[in-house]
C-alpha distance (Angstrom), angle and dihedral (degrees) to the residues before:
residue distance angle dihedral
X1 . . .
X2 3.66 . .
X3 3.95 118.7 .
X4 4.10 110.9 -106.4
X5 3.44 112.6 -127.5
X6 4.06 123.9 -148.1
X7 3.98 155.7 173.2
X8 3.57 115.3 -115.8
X9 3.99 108.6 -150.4
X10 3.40 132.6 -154.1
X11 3.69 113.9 -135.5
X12 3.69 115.1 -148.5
X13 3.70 115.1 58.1
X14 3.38 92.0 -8.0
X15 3.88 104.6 68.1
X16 3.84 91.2 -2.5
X17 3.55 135.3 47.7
X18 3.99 103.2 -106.6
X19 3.78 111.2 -115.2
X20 3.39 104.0 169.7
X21 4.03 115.4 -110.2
X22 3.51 92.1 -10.5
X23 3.78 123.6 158.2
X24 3.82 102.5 152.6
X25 4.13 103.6 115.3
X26 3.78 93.6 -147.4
X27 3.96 89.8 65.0
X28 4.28 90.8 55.1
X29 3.55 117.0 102.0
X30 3.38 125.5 148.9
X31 3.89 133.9 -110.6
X32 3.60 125.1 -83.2
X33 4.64 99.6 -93.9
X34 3.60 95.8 11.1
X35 3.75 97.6 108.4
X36 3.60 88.3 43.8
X37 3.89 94.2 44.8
X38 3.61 91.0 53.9
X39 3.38 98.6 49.1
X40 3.61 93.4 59.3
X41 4.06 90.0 49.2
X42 3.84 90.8 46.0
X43 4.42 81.9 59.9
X44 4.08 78.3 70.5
X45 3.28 104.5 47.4
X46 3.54 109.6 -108.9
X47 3.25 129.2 161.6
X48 4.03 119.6 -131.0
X49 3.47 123.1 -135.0
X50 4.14 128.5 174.2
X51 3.69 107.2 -143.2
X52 3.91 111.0 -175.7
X53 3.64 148.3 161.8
X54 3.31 119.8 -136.4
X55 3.83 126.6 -179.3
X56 3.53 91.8 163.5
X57 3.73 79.6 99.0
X58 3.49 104.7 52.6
X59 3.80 91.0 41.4
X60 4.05 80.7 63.4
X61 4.43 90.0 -120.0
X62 3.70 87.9 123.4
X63 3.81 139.1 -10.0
X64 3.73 132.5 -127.4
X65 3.52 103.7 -83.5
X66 3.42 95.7 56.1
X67 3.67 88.8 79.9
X68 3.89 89.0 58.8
X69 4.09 83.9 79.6
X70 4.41 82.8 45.5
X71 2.84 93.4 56.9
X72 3.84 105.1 55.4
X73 3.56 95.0 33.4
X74 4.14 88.5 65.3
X75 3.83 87.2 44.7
X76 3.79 89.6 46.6
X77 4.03 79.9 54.4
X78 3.84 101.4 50.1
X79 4.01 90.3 44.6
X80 3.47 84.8 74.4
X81 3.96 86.2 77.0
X82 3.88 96.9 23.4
X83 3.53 91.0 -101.2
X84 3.76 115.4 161.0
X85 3.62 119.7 -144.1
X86 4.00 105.2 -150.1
X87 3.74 103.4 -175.0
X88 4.08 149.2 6.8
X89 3.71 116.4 -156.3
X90 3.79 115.9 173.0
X91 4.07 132.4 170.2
X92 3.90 108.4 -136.7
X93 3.91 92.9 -171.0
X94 3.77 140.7 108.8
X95 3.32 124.2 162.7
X96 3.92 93.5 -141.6
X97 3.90 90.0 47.6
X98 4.01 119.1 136.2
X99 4.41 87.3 -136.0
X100 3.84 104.8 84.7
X101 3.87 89.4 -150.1
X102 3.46 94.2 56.6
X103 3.64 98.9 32.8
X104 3.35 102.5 98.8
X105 4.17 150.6 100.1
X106 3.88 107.1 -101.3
X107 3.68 133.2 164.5
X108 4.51 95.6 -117.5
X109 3.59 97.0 73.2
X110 3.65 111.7 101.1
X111 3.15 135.0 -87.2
X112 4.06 78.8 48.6
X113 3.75 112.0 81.1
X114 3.73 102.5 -134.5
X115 3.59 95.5 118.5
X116 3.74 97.9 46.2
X117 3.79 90.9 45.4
X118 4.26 88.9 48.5
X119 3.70 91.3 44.9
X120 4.42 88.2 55.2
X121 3.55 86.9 52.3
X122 3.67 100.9 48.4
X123 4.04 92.3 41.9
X124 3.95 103.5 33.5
X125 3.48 90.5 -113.3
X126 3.80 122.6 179.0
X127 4.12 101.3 -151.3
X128 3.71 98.3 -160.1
X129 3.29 88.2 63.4
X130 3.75 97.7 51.8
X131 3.74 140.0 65.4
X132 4.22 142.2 -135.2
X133 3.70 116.3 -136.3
X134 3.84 113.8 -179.9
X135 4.17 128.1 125.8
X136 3.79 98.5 -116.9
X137 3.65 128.8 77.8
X138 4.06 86.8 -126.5
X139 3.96 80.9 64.0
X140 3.52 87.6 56.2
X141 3.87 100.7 46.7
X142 3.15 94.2 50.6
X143 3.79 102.8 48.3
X144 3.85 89.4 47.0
X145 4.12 93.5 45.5
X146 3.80 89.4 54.6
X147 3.85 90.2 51.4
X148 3.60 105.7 -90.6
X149 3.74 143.4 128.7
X150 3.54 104.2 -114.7
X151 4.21 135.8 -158.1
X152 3.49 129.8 -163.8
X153 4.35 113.9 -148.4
X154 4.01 88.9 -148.4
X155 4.53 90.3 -146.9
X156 3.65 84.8 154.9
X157 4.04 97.7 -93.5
X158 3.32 93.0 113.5
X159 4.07 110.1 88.0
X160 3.62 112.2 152.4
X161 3.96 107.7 55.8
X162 3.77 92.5 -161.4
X163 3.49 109.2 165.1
X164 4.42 91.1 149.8
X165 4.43 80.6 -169.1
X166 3.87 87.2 -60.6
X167 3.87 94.8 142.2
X168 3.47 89.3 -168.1
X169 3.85 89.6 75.2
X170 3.57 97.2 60.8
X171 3.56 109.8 84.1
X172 4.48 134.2 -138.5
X173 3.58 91.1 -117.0
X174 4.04 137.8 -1.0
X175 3.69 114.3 -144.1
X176 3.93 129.5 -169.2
X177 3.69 95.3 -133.1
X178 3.67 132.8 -12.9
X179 4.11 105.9 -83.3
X180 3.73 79.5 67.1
X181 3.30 95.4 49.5
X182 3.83 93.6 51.6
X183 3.74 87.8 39.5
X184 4.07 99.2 65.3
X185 3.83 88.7 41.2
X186 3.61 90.4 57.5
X187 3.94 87.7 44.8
X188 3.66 92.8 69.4
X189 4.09 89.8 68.6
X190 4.00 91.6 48.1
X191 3.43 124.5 -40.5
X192 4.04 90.9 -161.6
X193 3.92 92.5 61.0
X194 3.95 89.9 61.0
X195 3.69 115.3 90.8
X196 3.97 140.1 151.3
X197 3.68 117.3 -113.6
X198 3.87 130.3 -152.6
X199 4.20 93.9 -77.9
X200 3.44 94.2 50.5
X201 3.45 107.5 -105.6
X202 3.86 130.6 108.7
X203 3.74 131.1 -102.5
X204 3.97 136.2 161.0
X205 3.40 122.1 -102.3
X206 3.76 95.4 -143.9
X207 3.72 141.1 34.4
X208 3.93 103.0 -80.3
């Protein structure tokens, strides 16, 4: 059986608008060209899977389950194109966290690639053929440690720039905003079979 191939998202800021902590589903929306970014991945075949950190738990501002309702809001978001969302990884730890069980150093916090290499296991993914998108150089490092071709959506969150000669931090590709993003993975298929039609939105000319 052939090897799946997918894009590992980060959540907030990169698919999401980043409200700090926030787990109330009425609040999510998603980023401006995300739907329409994803629907031109989805024409590939990718599958989509949310890879996040998220201290919020081991800060004690939320607990696990309240990502349950997360979760199904975002899918209730990218049904309105059909999109499928095939996975939700998150790290609940930080070593300076106020929850003992969660206050600790593990190895699935981003940068580290646990939760990349996890998801590949779980979903028969083959990682050189698939790509990290988040808008921190973390995102980066740990799509391109786990074997991945990584891009950074440069929205402004990320303010350090420390790359330290860890060429794992410097991404394939930077994009303003995430239609780019999708739009120069798609370009390494054929970039002449890509064009806009009369609503806006993008579609291929040609059988792919």
């Amino acid at each position: 059986m052939e090897a799946n191939k997918a894009i590992f998202l980060d959540k907030d800021g990169t698919l999401i608008p980043d409200i700090p902590y926030n787990v109330n589903p009425d609040l999510i929306t998603l980023n401006k060209g995300v739907l329409e970014g994803l629907e031109i991945l989805n024409k590939f075949g990718y599958l989509f899977i949310i890879i996040s950190n998220q201290a919020g738990i081991a800060k004690g501002y939320f607990k696990e389950e309240d990502l349950i309702g997360v979760e199904q809001k975002i899918k209730q978001l990218l049904d309105q194109k059909s999109i499928r969302l095939s996975g939700f990884y998150y790290c609940p730890h930080l070593e300076t966290g106020s929850v003992p069980q969660y206050a600790i150093q593990c190895n699935c916090r981003k940068p580290n690639p646990e939760l990349i290499l996890r998801a590949s296991k779980e979903h028969h993914i083959d990682l050189n053929r698939s790509w990290m998108i988040g808008d921190i150089l973390d995102d980066v490092e740990a799509g391109k440690t786990a074997g991945c071709r990584s891009i950074l959506v440069d929205n402004g969150h990320e303010n350090e720039w420390c790359v330290n000669g860890n060429l794992n931090r410097v991404p394939n590709w930077i994009a303003t905003d995430f239609l780019e993003a999708s739009l120069y993975i798609s370009h390494q298929y054929n970039p002449y079979k890509l064009k806009e039609n009369e609503q806006g939105t993008f579609e291929y000319s040609q059988e792919i």
